[in-house]
Structure formats: structure tokens, C-alpha cells
Backbone atoms as SQL, in Angstrom:
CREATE TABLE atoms (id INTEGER PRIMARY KEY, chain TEXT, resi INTEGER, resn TEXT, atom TEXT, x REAL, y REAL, z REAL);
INSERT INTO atoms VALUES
  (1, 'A', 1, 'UNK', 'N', 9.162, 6.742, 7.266),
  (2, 'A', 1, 'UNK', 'CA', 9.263, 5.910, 6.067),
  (3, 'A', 1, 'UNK', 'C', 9.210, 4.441, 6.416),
  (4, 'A', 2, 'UNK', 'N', 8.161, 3.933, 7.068),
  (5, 'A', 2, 'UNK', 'CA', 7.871, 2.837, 7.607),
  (6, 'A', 2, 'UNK', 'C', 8.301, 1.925, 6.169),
  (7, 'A', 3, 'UNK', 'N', 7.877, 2.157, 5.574),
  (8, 'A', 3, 'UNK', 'CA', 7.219, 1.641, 3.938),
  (9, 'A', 3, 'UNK', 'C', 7.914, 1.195, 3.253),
  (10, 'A', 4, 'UNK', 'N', 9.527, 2.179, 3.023),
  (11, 'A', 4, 'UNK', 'CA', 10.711, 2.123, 2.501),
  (12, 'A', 4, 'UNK', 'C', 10.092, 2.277, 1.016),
  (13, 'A', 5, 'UNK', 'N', 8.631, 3.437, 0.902),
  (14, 'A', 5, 'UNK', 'CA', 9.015, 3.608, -0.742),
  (15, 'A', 5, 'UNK', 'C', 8.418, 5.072, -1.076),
  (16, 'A', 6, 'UNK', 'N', 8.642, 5.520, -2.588),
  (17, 'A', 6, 'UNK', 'CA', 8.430, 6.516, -2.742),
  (18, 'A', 6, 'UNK', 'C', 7.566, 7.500, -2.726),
  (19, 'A', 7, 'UNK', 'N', 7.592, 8.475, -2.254),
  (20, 'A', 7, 'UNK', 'CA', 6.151, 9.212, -1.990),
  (21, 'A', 7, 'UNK', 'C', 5.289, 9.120, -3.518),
  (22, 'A', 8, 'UNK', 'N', 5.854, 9.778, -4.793),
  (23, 'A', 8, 'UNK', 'CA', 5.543, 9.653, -5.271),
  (24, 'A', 8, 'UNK', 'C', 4.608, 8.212, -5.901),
  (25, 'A', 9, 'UNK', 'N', 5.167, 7.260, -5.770),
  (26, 'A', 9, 'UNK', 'CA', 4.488, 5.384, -5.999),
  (27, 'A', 9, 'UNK', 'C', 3.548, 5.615, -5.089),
  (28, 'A', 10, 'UNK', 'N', 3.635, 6.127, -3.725),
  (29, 'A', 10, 'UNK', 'CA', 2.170, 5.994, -2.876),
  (30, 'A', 10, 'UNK', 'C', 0.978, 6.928, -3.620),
  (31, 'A', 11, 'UNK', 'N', 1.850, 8.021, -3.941),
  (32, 'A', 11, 'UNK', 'CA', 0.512, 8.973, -4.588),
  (33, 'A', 11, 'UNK', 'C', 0.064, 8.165, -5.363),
  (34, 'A', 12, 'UNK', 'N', 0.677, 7.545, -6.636),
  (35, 'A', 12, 'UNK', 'CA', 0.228, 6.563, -7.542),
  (36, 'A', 12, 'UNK', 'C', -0.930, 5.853, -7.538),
  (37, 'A', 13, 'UNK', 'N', -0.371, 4.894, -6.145),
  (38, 'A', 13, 'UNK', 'CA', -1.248, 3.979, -5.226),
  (39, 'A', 13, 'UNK', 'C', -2.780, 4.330, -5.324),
  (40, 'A', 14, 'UNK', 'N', -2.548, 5.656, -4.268),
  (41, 'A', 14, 'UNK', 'CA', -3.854, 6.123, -3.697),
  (42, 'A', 14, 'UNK', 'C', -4.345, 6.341, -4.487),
  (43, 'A', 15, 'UNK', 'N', -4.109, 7.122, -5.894),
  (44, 'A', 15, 'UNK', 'CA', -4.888, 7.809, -6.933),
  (45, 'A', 15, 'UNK', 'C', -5.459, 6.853, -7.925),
  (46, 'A', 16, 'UNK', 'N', -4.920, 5.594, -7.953),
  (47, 'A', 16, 'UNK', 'CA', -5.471, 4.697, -8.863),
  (48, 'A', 16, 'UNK', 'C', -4.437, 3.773, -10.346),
  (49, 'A', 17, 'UNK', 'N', -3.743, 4.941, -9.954),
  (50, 'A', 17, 'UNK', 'CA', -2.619, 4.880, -11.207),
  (51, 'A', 17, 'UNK', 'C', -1.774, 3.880, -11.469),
  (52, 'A', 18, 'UNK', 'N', -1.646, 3.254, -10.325),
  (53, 'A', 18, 'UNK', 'CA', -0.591, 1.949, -10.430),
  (54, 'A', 18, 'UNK', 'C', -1.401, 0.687, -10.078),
  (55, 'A', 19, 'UNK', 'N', -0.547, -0.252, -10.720),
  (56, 'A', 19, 'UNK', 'CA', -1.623, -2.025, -10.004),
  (57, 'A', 19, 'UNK', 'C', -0.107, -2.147, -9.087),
  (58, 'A', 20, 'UNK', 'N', -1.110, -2.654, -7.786),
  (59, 'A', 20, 'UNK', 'CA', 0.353, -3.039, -6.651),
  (60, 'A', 20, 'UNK', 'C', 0.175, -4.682, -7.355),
  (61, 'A', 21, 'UNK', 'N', 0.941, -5.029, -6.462),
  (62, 'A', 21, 'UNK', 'CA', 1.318, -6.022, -6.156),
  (63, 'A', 21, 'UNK', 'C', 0.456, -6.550, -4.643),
  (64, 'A', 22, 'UNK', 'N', 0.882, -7.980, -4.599),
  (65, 'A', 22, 'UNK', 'CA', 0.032, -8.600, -3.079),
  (66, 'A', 22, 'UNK', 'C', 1.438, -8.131, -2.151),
  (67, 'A', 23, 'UNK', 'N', 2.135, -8.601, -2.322),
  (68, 'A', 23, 'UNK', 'CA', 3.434, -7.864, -1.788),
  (69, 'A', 23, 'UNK', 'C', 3.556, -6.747, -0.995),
  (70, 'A', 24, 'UNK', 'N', 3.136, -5.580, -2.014),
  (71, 'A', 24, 'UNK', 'CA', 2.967, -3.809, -1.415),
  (72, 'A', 24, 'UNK', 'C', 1.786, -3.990, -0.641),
  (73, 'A', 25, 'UNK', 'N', 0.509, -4.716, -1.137),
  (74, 'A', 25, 'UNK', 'CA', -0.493, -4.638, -0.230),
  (75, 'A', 25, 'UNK', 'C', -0.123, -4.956, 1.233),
  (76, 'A', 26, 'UNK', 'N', 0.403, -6.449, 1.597),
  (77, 'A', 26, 'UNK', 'CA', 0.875, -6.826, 2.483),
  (78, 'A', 26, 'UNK', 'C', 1.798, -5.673, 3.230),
  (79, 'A', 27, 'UNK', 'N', 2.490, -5.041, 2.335),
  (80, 'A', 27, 'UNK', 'CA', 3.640, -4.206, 3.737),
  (81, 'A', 27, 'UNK', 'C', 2.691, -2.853, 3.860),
  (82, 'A', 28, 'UNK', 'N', 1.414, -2.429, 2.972),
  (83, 'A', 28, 'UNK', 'CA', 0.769, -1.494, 3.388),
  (84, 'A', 28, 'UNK', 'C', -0.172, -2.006, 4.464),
  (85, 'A', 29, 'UNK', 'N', -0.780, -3.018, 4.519),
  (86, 'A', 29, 'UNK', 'CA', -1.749, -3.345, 5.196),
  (87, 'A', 29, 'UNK', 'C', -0.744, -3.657, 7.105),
  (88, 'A', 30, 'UNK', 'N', 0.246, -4.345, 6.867),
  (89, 'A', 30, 'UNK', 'CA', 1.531, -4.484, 8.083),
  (90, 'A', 30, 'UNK', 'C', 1.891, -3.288, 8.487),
  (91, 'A', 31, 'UNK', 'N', 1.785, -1.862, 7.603),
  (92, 'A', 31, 'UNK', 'CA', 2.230, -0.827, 8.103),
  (93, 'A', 31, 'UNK', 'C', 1.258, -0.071, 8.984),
  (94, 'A', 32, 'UNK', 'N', -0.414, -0.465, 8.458),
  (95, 'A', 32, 'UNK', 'CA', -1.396, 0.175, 9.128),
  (96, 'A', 32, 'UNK', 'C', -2.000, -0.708, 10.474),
  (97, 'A', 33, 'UNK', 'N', -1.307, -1.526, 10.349),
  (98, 'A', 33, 'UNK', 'CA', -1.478, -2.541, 11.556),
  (99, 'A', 33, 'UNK', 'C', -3.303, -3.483, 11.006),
  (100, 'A', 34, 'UNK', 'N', -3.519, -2.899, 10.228),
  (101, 'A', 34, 'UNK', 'CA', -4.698, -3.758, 9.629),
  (102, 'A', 34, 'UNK', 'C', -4.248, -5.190, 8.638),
  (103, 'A', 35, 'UNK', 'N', -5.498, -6.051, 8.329),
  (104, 'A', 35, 'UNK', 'CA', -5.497, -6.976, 7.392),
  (105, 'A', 35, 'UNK', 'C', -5.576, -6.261, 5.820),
  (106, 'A', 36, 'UNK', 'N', -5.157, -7.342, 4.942),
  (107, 'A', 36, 'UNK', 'CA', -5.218, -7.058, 3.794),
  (108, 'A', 36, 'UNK', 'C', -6.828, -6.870, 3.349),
  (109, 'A', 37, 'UNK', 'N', -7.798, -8.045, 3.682),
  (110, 'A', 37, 'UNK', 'CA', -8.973, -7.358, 3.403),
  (111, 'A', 37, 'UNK', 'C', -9.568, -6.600, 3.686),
  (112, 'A', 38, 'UNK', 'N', -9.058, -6.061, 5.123),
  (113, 'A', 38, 'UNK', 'CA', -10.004, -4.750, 5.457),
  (114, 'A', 38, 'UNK', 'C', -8.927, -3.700, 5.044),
  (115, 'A', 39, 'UNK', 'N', -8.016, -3.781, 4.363),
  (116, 'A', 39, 'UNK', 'CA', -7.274, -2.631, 3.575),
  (117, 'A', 39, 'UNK', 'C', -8.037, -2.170, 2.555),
  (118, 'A', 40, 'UNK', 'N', -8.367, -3.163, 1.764),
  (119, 'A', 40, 'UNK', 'CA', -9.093, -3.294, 0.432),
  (120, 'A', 40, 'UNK', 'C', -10.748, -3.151, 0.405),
  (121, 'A', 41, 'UNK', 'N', -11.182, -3.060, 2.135),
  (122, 'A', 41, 'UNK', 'CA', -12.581, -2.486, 1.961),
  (123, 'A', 41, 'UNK', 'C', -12.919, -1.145, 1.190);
């Protein structure tokens, strides 16, 4: 739980369902050891 959030909000994420924030992007993109724009490729 690198992430500190809910599985469910990630399913969200991935599926389309939610608008993140630059915030979540940032601790997703910090968690994959990638940048935010090549998160968002």
C-alpha cells in the first residue's frame, strides 16, 4: 500500500470513473518511479 489509498478509488482511477487530482497523479507517478507525463502517455 505504497499509495495509502483505496483499492476500490484505484479501480475508479484506472477505469475512467473518477477525475484525480495533480496531487494523486503526482503520488501515482512517485509510486511508479516514473514522471507525471509519461504517466499520462
Amino acid at each position: 500500500r505504497a499509495l495509502d489509498m483505496d483499492r476500490s478509488y484505484m479501480s475508479a482511477i484506472e477505469g475512467g470513473k473518477v477525475n484525480v487530482t495533480i496531487a494523486v497523479l503526482e503520488k501515482l507517478a512517485n509510486a511508479l518511479d516514473v514522471s507525471v507525463d509519461e504517466l499520462l502517455k
